[in-house]
N, CA, C and O atoms as a Tripos MOL2 file, in Angstrom:
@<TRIPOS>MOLECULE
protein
  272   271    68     0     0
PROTEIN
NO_CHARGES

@<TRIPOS>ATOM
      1 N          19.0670   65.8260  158.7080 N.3       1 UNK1
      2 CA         17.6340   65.7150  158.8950 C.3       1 UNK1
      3 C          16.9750   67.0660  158.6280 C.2       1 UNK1
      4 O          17.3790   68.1350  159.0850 O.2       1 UNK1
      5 N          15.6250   66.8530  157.6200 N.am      2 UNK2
      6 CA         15.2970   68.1700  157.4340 C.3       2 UNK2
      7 C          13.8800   68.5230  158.2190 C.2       2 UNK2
      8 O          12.8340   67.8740  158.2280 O.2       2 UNK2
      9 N          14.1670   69.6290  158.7970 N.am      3 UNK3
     10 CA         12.5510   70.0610  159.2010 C.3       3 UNK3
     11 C          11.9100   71.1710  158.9580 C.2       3 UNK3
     12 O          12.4000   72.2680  159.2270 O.2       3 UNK3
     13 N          10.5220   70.9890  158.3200 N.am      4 UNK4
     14 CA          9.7370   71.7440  157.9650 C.3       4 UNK4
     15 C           8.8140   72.3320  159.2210 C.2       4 UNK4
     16 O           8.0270   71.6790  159.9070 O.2       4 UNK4
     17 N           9.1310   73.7400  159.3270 N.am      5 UNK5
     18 CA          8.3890   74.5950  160.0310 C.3       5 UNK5
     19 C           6.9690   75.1460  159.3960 C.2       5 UNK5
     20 O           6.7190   75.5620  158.2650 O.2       5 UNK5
     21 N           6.1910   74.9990  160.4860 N.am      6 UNK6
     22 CA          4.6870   74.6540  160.4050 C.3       6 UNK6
     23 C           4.5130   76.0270  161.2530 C.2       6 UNK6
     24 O           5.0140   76.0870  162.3760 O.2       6 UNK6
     25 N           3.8220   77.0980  160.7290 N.am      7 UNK7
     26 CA          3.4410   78.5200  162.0060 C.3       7 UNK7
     27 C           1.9200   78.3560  162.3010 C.2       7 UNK7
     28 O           1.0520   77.6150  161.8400 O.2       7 UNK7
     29 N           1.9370   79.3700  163.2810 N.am      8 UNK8
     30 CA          0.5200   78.7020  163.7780 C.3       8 UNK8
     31 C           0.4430   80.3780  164.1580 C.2       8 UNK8
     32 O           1.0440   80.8230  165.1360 O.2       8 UNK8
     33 N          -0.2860   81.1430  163.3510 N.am      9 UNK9
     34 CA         -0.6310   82.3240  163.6530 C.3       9 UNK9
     35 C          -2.2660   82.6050  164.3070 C.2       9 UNK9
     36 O          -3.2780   82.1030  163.8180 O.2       9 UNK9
     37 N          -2.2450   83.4400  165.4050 N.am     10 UNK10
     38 CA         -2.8180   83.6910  166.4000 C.3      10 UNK10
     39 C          -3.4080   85.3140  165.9660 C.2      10 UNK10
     40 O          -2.5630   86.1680  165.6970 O.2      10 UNK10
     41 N          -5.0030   85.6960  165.9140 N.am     11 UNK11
     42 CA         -5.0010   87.0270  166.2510 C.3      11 UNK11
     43 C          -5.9340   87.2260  166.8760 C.2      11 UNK11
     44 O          -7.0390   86.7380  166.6390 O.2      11 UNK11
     45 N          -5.7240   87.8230  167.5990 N.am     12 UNK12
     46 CA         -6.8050   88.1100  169.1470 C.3      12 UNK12
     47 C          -6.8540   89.4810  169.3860 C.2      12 UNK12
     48 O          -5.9110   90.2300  169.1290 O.2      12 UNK12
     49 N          -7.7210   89.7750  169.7810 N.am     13 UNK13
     50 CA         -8.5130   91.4950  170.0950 C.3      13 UNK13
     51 C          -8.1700   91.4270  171.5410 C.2      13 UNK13
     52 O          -8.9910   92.1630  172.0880 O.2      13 UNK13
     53 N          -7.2340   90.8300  172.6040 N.am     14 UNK14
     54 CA         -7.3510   91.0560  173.8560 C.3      14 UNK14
     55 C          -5.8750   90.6590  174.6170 C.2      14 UNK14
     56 O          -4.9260   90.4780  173.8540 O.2      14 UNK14
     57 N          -5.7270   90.5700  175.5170 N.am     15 UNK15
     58 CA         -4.4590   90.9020  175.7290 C.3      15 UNK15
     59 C          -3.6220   89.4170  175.7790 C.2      15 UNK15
     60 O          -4.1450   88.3100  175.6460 O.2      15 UNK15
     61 N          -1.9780   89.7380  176.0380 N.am     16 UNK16
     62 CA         -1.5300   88.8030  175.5930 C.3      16 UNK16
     63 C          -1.4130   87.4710  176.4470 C.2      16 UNK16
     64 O          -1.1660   86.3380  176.0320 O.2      16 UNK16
     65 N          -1.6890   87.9610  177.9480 N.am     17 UNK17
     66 CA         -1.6050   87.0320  179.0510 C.3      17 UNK17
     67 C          -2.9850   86.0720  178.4270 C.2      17 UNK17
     68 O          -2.8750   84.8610  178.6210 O.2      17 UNK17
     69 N          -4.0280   86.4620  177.8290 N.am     18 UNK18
     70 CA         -4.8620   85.4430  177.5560 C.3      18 UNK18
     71 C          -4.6170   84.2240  177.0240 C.2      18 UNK18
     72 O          -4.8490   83.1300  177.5390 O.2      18 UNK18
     73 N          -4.0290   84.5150  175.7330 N.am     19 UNK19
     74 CA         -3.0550   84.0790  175.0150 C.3      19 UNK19
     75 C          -1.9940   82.6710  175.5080 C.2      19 UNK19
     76 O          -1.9490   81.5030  175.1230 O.2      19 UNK19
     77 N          -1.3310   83.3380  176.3840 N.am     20 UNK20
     78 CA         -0.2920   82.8040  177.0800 C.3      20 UNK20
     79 C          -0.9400   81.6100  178.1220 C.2      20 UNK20
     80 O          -0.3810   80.5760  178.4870 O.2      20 UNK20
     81 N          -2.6120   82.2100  178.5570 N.am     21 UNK21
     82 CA         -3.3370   81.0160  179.4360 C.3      21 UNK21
     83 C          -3.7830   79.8330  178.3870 C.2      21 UNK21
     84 O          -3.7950   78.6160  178.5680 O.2      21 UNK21
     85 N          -4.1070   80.5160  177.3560 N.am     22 UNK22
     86 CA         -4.9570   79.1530  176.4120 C.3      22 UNK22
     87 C          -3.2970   77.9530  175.7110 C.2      22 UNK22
     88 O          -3.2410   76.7430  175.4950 O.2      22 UNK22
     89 N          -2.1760   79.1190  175.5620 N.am     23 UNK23
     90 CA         -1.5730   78.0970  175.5350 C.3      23 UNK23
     91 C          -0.8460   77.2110  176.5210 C.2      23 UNK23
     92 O          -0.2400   76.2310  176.0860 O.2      23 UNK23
     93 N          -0.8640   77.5710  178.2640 N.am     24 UNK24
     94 CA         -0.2390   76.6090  178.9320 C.3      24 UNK24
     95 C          -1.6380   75.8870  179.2130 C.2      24 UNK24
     96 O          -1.4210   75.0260  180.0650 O.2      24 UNK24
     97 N          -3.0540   75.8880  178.8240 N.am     25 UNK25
     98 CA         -4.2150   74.9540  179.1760 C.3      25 UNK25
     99 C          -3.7790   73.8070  177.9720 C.2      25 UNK25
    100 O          -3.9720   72.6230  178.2450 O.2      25 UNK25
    101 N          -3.2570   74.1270  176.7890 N.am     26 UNK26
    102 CA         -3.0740   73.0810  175.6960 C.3      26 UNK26
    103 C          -4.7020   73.1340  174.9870 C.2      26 UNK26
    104 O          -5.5140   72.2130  174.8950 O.2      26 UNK26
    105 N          -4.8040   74.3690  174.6000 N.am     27 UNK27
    106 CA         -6.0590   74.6600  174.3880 C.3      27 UNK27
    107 C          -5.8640   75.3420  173.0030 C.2      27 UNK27
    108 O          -6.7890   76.0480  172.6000 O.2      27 UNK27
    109 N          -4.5990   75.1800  172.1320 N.am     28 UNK28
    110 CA         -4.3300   75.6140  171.0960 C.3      28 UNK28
    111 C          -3.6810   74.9020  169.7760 C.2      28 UNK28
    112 O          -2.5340   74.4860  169.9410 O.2      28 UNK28
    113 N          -4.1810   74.7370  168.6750 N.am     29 UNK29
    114 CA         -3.8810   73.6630  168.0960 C.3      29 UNK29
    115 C          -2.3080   73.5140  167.6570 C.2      29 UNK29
    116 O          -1.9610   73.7760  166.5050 O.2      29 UNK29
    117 N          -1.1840   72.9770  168.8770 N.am     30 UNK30
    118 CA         -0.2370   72.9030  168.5530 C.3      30 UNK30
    119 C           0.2840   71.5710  168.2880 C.2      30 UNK30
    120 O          -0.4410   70.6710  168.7140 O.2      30 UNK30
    121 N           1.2890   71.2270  167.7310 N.am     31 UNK31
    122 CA          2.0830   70.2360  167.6500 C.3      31 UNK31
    123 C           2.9550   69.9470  168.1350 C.2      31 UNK31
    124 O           3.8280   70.8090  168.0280 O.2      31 UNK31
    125 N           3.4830   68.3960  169.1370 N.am     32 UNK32
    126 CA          4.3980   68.1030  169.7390 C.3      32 UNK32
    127 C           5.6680   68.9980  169.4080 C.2      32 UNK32
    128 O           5.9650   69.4590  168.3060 O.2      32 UNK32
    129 N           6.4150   69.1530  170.7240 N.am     33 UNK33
    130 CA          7.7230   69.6170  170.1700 C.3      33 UNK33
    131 C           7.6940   71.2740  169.5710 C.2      33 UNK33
    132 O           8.5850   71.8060  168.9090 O.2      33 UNK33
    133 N           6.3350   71.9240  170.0410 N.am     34 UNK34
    134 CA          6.5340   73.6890  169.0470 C.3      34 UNK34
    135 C           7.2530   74.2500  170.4060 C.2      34 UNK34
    136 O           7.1410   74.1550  171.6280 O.2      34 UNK34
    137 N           8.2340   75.0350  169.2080 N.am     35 UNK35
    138 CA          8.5210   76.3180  170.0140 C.3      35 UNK35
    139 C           8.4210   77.8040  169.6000 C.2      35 UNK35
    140 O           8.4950   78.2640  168.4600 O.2      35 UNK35
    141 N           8.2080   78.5560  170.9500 N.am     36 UNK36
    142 CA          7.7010   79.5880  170.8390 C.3      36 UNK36
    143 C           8.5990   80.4590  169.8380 C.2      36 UNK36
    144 O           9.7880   80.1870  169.6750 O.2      36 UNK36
    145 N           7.8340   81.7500  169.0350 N.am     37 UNK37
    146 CA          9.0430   82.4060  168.5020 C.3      37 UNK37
    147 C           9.3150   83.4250  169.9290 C.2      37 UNK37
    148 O           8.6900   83.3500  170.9860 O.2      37 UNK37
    149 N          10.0150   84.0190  169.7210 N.am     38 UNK38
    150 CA          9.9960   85.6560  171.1750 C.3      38 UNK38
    151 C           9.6850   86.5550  169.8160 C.2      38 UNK38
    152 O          10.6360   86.4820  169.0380 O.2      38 UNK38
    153 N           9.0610   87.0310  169.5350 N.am     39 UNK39
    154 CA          8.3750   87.9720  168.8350 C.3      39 UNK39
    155 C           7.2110   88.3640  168.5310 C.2      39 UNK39
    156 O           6.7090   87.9090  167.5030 O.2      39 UNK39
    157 N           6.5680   89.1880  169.2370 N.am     40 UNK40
    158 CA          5.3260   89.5720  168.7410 C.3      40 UNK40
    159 C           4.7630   91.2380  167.8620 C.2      40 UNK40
    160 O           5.1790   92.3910  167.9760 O.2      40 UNK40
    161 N           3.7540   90.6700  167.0840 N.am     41 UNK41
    162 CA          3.4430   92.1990  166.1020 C.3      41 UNK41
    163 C           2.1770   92.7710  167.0600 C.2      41 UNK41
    164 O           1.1270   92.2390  167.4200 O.2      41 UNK41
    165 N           2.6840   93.9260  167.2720 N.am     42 UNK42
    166 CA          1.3330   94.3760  168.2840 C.3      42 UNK42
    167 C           0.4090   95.7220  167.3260 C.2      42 UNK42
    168 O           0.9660   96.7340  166.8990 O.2      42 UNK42
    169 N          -0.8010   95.4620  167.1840 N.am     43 UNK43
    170 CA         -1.4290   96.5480  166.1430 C.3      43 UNK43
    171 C          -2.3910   96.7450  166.9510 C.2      43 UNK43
    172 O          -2.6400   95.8060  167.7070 O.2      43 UNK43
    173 N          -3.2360   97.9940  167.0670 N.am     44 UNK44
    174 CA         -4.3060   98.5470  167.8310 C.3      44 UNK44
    175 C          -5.3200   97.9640  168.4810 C.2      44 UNK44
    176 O          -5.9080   98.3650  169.4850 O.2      44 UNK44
    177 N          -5.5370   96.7150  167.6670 N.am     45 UNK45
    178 CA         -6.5420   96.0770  167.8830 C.3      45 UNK45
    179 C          -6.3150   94.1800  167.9530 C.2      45 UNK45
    180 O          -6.9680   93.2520  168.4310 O.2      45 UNK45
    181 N          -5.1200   94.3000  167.2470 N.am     46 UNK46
    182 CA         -5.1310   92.7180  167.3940 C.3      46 UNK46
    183 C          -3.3280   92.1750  167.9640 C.2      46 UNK46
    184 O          -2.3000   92.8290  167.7920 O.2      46 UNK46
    185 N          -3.4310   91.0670  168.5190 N.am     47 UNK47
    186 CA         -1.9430   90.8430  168.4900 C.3      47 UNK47
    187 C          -1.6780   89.4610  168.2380 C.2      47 UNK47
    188 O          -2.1910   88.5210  168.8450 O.2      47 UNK47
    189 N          -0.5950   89.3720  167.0230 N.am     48 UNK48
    190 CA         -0.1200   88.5150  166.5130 C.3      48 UNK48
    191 C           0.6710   87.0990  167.4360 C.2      48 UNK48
    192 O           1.2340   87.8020  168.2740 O.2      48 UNK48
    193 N           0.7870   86.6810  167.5490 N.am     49 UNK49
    194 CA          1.6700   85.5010  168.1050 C.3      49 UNK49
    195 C           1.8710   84.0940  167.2850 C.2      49 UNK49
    196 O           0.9650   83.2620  167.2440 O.2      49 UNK49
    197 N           3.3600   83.8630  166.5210 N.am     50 UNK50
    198 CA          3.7750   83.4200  165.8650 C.3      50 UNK50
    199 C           4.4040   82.2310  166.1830 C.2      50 UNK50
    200 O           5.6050   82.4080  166.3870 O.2      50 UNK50
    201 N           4.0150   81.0030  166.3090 N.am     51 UNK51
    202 CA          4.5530   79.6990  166.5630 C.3      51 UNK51
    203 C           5.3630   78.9980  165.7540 C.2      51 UNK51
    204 O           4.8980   78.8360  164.6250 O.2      51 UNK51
    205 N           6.5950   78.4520  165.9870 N.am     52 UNK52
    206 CA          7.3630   77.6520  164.8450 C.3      52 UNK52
    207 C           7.5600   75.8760  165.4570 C.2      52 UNK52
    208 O           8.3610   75.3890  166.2550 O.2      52 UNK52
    209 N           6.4660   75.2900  164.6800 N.am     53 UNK53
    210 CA          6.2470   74.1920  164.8510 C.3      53 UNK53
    211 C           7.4830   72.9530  164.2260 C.2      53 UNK53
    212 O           7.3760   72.5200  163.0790 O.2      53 UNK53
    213 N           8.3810   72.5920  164.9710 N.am     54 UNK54
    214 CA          8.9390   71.5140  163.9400 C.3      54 UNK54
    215 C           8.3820   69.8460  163.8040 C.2      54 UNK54
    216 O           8.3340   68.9540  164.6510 O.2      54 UNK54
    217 N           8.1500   69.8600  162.9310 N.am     55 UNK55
    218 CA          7.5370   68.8180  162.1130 C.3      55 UNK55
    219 C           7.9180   67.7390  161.5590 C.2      55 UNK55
    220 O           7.1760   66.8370  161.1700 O.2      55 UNK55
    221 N           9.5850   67.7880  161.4660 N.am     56 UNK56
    222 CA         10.3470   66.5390  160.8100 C.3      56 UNK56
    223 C          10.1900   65.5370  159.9340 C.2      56 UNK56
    224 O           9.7400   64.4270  160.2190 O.2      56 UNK56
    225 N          10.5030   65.8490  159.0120 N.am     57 UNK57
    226 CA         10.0690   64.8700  158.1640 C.3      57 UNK57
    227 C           9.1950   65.0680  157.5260 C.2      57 UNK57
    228 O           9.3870   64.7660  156.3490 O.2      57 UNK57
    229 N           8.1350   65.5100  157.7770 N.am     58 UNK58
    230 CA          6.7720   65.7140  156.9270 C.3      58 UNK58
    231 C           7.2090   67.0460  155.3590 C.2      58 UNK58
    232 O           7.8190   68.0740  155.0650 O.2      58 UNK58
    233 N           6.4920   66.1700  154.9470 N.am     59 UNK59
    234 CA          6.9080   66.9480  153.2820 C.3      59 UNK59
    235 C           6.0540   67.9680  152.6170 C.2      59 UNK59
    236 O           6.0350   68.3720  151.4540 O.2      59 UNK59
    237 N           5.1440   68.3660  153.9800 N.am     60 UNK60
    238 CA          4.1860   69.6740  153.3830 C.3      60 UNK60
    239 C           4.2130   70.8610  154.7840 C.2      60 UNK60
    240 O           4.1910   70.3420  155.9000 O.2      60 UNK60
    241 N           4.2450   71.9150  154.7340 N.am     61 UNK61
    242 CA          4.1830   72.7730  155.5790 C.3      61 UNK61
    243 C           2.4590   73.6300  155.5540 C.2      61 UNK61
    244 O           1.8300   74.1710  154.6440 O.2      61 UNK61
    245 N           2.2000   73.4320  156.8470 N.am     62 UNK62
    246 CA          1.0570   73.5380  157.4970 C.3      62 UNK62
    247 C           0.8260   74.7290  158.0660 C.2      62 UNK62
    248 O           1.7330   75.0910  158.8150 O.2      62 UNK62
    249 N          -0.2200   75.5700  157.9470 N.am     63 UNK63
    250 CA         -0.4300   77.0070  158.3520 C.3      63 UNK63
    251 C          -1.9160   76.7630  159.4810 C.2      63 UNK63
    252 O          -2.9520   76.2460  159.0620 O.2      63 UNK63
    253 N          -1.7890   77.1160  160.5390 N.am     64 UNK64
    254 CA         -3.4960   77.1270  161.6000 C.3      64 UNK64
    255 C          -3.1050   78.4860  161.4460 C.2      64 UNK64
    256 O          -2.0290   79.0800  161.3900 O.2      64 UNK64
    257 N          -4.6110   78.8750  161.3820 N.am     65 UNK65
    258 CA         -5.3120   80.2660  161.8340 C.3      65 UNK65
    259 C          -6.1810   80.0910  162.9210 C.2      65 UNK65
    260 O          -7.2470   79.4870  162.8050 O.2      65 UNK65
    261 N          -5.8230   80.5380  163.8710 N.am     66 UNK66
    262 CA         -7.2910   80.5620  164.7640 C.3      66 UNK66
    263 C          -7.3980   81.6340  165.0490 C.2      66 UNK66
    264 O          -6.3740   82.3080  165.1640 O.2      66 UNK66
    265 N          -8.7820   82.2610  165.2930 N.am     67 UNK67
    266 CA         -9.4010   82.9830  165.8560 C.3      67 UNK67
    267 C         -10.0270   83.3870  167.3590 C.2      67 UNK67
    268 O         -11.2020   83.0850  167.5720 O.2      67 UNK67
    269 N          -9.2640   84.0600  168.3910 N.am     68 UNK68
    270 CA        -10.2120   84.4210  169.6000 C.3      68 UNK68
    271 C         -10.9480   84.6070  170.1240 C.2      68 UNK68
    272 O         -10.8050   84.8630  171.3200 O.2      68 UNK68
@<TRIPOS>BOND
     1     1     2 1
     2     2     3 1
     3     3     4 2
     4     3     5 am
     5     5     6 1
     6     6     7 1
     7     7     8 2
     8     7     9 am
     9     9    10 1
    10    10    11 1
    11    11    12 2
    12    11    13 am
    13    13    14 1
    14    14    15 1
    15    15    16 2
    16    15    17 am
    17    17    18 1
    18    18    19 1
    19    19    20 2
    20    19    21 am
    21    21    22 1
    22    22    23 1
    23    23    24 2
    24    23    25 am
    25    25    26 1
    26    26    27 1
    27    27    28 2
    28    27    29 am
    29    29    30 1
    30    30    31 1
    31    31    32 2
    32    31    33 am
    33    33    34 1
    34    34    35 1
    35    35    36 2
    36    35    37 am
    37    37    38 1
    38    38    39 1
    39    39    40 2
    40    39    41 am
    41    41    42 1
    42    42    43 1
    43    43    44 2
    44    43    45 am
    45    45    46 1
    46    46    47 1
    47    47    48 2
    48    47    49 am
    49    49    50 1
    50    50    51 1
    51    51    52 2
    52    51    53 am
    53    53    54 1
    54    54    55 1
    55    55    56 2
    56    55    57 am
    57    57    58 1
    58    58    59 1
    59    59    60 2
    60    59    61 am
    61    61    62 1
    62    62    63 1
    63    63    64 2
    64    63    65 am
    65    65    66 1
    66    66    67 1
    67    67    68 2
    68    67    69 am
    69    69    70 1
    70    70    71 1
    71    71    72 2
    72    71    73 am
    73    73    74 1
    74    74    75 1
    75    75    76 2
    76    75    77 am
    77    77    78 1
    78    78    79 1
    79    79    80 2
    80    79    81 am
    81    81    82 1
    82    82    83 1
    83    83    84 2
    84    83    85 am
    85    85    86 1
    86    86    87 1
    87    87    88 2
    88    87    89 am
    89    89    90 1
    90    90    91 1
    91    91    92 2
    92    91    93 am
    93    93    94 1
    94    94    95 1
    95    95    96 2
    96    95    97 am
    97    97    98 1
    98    98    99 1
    99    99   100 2
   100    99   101 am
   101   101   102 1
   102   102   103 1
   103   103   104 2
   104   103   105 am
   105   105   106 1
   106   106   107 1
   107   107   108 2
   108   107   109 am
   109   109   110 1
   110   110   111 1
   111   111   112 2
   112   111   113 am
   113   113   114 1
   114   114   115 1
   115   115   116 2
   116   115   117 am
   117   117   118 1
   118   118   119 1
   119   119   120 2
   120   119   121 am
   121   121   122 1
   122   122   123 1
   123   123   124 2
   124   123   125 am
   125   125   126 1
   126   126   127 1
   127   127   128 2
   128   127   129 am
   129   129   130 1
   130   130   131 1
   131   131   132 2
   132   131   133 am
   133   133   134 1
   134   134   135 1
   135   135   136 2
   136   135   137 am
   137   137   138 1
   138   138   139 1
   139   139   140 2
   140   139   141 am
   141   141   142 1
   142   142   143 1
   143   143   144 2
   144   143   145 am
   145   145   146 1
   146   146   147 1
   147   147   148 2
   148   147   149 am
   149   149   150 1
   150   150   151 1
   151   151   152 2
   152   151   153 am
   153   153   154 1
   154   154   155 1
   155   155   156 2
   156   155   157 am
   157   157   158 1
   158   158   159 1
   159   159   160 2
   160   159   161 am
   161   161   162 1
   162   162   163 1
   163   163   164 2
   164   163   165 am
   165   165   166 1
   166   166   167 1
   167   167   168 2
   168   167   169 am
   169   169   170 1
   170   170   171 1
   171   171   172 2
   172   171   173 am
   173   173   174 1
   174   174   175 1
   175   175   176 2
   176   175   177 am
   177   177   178 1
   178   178   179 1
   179   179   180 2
   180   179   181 am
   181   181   182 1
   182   182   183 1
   183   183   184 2
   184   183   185 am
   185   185   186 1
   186   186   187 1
   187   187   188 2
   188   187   189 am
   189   189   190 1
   190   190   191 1
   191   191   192 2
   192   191   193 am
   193   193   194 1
   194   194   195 1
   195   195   196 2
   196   195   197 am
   197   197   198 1
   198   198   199 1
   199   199   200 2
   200   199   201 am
   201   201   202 1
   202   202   203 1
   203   203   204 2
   204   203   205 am
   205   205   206 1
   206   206   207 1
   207   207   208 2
   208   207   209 am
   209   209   210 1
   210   210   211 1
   211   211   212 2
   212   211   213 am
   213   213   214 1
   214   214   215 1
   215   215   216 2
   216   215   217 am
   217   217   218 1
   218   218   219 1
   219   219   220 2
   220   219   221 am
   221   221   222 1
   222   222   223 1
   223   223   224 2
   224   223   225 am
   225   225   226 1
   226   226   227 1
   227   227   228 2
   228   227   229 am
   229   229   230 1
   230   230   231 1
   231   231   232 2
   232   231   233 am
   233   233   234 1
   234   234   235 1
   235   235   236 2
   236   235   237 am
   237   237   238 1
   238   238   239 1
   239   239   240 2
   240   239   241 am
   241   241   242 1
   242   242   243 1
   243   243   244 2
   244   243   245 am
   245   245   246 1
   246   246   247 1
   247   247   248 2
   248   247   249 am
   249   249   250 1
   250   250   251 1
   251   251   252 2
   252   251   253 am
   253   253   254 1
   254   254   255 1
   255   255   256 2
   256   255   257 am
   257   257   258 1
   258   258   259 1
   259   259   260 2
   260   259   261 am
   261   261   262 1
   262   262   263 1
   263   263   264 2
   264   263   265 am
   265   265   266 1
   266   266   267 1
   267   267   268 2
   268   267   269 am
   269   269   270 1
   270   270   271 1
   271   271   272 2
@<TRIPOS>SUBSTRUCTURE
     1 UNK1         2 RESIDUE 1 A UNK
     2 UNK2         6 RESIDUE 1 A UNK
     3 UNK3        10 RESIDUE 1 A UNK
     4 UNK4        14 RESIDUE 1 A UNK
     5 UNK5        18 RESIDUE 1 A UNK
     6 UNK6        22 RESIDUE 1 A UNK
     7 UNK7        26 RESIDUE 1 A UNK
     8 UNK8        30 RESIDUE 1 A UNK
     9 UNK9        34 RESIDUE 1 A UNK
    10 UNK10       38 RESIDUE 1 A UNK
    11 UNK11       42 RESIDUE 1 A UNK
    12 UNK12       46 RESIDUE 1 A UNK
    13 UNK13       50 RESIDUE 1 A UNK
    14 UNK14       54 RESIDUE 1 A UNK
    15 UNK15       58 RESIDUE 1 A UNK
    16 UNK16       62 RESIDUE 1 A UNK
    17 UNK17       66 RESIDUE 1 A UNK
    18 UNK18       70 RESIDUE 1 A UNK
    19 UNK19       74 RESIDUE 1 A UNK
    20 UNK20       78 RESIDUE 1 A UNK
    21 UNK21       82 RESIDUE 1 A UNK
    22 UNK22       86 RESIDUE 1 A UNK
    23 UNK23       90 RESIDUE 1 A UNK
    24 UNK24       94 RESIDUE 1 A UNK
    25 UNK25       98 RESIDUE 1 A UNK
    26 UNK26      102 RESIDUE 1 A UNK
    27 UNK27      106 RESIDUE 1 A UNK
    28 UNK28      110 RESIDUE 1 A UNK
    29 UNK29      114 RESIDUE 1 A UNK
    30 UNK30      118 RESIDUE 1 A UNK
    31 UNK31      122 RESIDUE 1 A UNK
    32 UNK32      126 RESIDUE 1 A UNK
    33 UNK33      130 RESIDUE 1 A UNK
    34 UNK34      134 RESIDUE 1 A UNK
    35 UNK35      138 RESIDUE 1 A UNK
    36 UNK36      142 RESIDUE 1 A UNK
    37 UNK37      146 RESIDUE 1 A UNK
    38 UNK38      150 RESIDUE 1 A UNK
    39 UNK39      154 RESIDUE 1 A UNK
    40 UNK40      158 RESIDUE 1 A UNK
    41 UNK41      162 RESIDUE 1 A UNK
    42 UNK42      166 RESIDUE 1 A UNK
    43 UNK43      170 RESIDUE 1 A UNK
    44 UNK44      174 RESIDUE 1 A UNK
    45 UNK45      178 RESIDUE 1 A UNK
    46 UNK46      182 RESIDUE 1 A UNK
    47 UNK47      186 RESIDUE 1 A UNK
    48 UNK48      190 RESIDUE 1 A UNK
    49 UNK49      194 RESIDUE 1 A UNK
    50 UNK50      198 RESIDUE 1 A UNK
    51 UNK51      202 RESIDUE 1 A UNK
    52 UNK52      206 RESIDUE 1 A UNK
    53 UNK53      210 RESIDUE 1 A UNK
    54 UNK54      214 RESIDUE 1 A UNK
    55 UNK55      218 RESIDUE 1 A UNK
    56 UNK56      222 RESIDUE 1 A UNK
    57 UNK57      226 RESIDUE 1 A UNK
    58 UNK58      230 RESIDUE 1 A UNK
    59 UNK59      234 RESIDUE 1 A UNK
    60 UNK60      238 RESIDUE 1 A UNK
    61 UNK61      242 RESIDUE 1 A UNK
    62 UNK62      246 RESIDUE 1 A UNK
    63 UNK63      250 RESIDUE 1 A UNK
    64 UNK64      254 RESIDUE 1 A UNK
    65 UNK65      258 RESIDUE 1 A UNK
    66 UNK66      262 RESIDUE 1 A UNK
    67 UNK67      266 RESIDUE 1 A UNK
    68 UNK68      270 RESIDUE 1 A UNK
């Protein structure tokens, strides 16, 4: 079975616990079944947080951007 990973990149000007609240509210456009990566890119001003969505089956891979 093949699955196509779907990321869901995050960049926010504020810290990461925010982050971490909007995603246990389900306040972030995820897809059944994502799991978290453990890695984050931290730059002066923004911080990255990288989701690997599996998707199964689906035959196109999907990129969200959202904004904070």
């Amino acid at each position: 079975m093949a699955f196509i990973n779907a990321i869901l990149i995050i960049d926010v000007a504020i810290e990461r616990g925010f982050v971490i609240y909007l995603y246990e509210k389900k306040m972030l456009p995820l897809l059944p079944n994502a799991d978290v990566i453990k890695s984050m890119v931290y730059s002066p001003r923004k911080i990255r947080v990288a989701f690997s969505v599996r998707v199964g089956l689906i035959n196109t891979d999907k990129q969200y951007v959202r904004s904070v």
